[in-house]
Phi, psi and omega in degrees: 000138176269169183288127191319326210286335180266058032004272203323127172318135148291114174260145179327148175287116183235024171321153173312346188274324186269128179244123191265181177336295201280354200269300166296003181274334187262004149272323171305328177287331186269009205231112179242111179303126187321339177269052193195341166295330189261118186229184175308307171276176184266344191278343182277346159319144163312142151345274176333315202269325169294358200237338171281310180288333214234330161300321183279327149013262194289349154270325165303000197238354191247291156354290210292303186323294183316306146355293198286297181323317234257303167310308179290325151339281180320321164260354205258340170264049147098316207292347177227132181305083185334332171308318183306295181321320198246031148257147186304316203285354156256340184289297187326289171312327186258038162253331184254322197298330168272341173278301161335272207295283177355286145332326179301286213295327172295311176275010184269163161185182209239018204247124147312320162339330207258005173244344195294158182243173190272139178273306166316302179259013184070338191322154170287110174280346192296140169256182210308301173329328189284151161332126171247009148272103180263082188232191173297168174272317172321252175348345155274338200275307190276338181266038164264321214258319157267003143288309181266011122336319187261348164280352166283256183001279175316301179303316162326267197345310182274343192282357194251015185241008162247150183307135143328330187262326174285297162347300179250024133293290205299350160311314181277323169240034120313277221304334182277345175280294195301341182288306202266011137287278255273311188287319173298313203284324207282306194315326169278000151290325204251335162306321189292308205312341189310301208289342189315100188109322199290114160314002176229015160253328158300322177300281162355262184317314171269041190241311168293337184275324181296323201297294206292320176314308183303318205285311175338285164333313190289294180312343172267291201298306177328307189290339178314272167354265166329292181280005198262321184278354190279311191293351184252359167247167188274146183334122165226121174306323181295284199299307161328296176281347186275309194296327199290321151337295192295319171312333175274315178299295180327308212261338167297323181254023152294325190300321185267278218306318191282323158302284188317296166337322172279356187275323201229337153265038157233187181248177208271027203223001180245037156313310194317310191303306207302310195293347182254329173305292166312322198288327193280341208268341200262334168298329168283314173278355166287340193295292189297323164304294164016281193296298181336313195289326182274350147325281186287000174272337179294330176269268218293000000 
């Protein structure tokens, strides 16, 4: 008779080294490579990166604000001499100084993608549209930083002919304007995202985005208008206030495109752009509440 022991099965090796099927089909599903968290738009982003892009956003827009408050303090009780703000040698640099970097920021940007060529036919792929400037993100973070120095400056000039109390009225209803676009805009995000690939919530969406545009276009060339004969007629308050309506109305709803934009049409690498955008709408529409509040305190 042979030894039992060579019949007997070998049971399987069940050591920390064996891995069955399913345990690595479950690891490959929890485990996502970083370049593939990233897509052209920011709504197509991993979670992490949409949620990484709308913090620096929004912090950065909050910076610039604070700043901007922190200035007008600062000139209008005195403490950096009001006098400055009303010579020609500073408003012209922050006047050129703003407008100029405005443009910079809009056309810079930090993706090589926007240069990049085609590897088969060598050809340039960049569309008509993209950014043509190309710099660091540091070197954009700072001419961002000197953009709002010089709309802090220009905005002093006007914040300082007005009462204190109409001032931070109009403060106050900024922030509720802008809190309750901003808190709408998120809300209609988390609806887009349910809808996120679906070809007829996309047709949909951008048919409302055409909508909004077209209304925009009329309300800027009108408001355009409207203030270019203003400068060739004599003072009317009634005119005055009627432009300042539109301007408010105006710059609310550039505030909800552009919070929208930024949740769902940029890319994950143009926080600066998003942050000088928003920054121009909510300073513009405080600007026009200004005047609105100060029209009416002026009739009582």
């Amino acid at each position: 008779m042979g030894n039992p022991k060579d019949n007997a099965t070998v049971p399987p090796y069940s050591g920390p080294q064996q891995t069955t099927v399913a345990a690595a089909e479950e690891e490959n599903l929890l485990f996502t490579p970083d370049d593939f968290k990233y897509d052209q738009m920011v709504s197509s982003c991993d979670l992490s990166i949409r949620y990484a892009f709308v913090r620096k956003v929004y912090t950065l827009l909050g910076l610039q604000l604070f700043f901007t408050f922190i200035a007008q303090v600062l000139f209008f009780y005195d403490i950096i001499p009001r006098y400055i703000i009303f010579k020609p040698i500073f408003q012209i640099p922050a006047f050129v100084g703003s407008f100029v970097l405005c443009i910079v920021l809009f056309m810079a940007t930090t993706n090589d993608d926007d240069y990049a060529g085609d590897e088969e036919t060598g050809e340039s792929r960049r569309p008509f549209f993209a950014p043509v400037i190309r710099m660091q993100y540091k070197t954009q973070l700072f001419l961002l930083g000197l953009f709002t120095v010089c709309e802090s400056v220009m905005i002093s000039y006007i914040t300082v002919l007005y009462n204190p109390r109409i001032i931070m009225s109009a403060v106050l209803c900024t922030l509720v304007i802008v809190a309750s676009t901003t808190l709408f805009v998120f809300r209609q995000a988390k609806k887009y995202e349910k809808n996120n690939g679906s070809l007829e919530f996309e047709e949909a969406e951008n048919r409302s985005l055409f909508k909004i545009y077209n209304v925009l276009w009329i309300l800027t060339t009108f408001l355009l208008g409207f203030g270019v004969i203003m400068i060739f007629m004599p003072y009317n308050s009634t005119r005055e206030l009627i432009f300042s309506w539109i301007g408010a109305i105006l710059f609310t709803l550039y505030l909800y495109v552009d919070s929208y934009m930024v949740l769902r049409k940029v890319r994950p690498n143009e926080e600066i752009r998003c942050c000088m955008m928003l920054y121009l709408d909510i300073i513009n529409l405080f600007l026009n509440i200004l005047r609105i509040l100060a029209h009416n305190n002026n009739d009582d």
